[in-house]
C-alpha positions in Angstrom: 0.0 0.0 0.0 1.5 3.0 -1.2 1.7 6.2 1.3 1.3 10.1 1.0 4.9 11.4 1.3 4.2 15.3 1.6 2.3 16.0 4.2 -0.6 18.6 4.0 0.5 22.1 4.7 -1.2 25.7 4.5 0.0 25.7 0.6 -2.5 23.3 0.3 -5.6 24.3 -1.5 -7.7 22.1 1.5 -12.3 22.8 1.7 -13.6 21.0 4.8 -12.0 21.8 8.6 -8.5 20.6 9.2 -10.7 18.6 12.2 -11.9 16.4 10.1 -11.1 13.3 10.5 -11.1 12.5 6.8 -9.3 13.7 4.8 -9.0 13.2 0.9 -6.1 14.3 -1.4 -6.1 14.0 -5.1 -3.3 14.1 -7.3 -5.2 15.7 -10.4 -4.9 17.5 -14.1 -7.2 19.8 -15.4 -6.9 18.8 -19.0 -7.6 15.2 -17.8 -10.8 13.7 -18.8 -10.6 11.3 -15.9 -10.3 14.0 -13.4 -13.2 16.0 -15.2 -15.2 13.0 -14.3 -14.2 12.8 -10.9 -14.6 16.4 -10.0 -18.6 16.4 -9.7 -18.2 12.8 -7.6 -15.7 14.7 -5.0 -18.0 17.1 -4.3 -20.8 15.0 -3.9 -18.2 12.9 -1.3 -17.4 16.0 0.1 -21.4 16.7 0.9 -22.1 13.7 2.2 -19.2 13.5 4.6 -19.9 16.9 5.1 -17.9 18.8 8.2 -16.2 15.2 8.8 -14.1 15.1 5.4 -11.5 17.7 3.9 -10.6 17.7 0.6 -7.1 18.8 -0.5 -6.6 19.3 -4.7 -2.5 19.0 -5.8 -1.2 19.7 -8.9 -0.3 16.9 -11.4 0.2 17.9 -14.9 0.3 15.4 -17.0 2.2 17.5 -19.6 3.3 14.8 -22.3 -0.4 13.9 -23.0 -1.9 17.3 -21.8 -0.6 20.2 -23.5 -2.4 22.9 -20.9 -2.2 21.0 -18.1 0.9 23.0 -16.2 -0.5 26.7 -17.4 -4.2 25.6 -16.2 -2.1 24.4 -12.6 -0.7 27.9 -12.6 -3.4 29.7 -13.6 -5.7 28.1 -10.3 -2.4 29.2 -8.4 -2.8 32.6 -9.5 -6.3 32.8 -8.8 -5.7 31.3 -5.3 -4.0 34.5 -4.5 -7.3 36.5 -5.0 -8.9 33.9 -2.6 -10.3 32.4 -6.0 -9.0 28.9 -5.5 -11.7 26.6 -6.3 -14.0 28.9 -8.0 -11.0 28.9 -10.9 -10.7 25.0 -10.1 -14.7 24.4 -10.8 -14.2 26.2 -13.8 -11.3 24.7 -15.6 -12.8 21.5 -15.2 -15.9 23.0 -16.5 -13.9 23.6 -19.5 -11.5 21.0 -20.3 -12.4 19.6 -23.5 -11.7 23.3 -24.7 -8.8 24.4 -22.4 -6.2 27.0 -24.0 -4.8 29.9 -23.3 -7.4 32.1 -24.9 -10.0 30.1 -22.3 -7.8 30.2 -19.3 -8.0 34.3 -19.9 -11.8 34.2 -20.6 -12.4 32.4 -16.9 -9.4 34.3 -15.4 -11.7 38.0 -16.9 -14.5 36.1 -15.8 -14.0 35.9 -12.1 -12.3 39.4 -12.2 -8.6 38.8 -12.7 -6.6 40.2 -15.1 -5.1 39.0 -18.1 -2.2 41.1 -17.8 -1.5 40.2 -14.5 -2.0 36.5 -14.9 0.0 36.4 -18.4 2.8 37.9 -16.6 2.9 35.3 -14.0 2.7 32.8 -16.6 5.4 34.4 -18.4 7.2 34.6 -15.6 6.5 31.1 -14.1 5.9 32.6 -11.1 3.3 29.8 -9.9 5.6 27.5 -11.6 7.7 25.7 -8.7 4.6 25.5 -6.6 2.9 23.2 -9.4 6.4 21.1 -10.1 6.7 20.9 -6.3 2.9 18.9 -5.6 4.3 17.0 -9.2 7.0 16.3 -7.2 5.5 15.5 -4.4 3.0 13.1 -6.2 6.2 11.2 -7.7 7.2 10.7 -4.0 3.9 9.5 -3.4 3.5 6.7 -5.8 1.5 8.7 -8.2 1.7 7.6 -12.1 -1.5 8.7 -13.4 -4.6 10.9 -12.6 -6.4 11.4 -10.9 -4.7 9.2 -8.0 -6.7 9.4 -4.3 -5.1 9.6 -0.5 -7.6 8.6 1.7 -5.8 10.1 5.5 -2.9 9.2 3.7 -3.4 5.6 2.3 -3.7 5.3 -1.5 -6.9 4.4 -2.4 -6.9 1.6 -5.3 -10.1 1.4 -6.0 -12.6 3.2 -8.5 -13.2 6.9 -8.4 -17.2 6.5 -8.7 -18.8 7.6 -6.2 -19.6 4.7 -4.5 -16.4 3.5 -4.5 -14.9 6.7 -3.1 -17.6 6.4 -0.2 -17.0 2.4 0.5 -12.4 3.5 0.3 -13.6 6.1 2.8 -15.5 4.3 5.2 -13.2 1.1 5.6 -10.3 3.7 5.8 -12.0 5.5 8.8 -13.0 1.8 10.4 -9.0 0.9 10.0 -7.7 4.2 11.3 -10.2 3.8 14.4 -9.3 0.4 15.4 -6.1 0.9 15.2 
């Protein structure tokens, strides 16, 4: 059973209380349709476990078969600094089959950012070693593919559906608490 090897810090984009005792980390890529299909099945996780789950998003660009993926990963970094996280998250899975630069702008002008500002830190890479770092981090990890689930820090081999998600969860928490 492969572990989580970085743990969670405040660098983390996290939704739920770090009380929880659940928490979820997925290794993901915004250009990947796999992930697209995931996203709407996290949430749904995420409201059923509701105040007893926390869900942490990292970066893995799967750049050979995604052309976008590492700009998209910067571009959610950039918008992170305007508190705009997830809502630039929601919306670049929203538009994966169609993700490019000229749509990464669009959603940035969309939820009030700048192009200028965000094509400098693009230009610039600025968001850049964040990204490489959760990449990175993923590697460590065990992670060869997206999207790729932690459940508190186990990998979770099964299915992304939903049910499986909920079943990984539950004998995860039964483990942790007779242990």
């Amino acid at each position: 059973m492969a572990n989580l090897r970085t743990p969670i810090t405040k660098s983390d984009h996290v939704r739920g209380p770090e009380s929880a005792p659940i928490t979820l980390v997925e290794y993901g890529d915004y250009e990947c349709p796999h992930c697209a299909l995931a996203h709407p099945i996290v949430d749904r996780v995420q409201l059923y476990f509701s105040r007893r789950m926390r869900f942490v998003f990292r970066h893995f660009p799967m750049t050979e078969v995604h052309p976008h993926a590492e700009i998209a990963a910067e571009s959610a970094e950039f918008a992170g600094t305007a508190g705009l996280f997830w809502d630039m998250h929601d919306a670049l899975f929203a538009n994966r089959s169609r993700l490019s630069l000229p749509t990464i702008f669009l959603i940035a002008e969309q939820l009030g950012l700048t192009e200028t500002a965000l094509r400098n830190a693009l230009e610039t890479g600025h968001y850049r070693n964040k990204v490489r770092s959760d990449f990175m981090g993923g590697i460590r990890s065990g992670v060869n593919g997206t999207p790729t689930f932690f459940i508190n820090g186990v990998r979770h081999d099964g299915g992304y559906d939903y049910a499986s998600l909920v079943a990984g969860i539950q004998m995860r928490l039964a483990a942790d608490t007779s242990a």
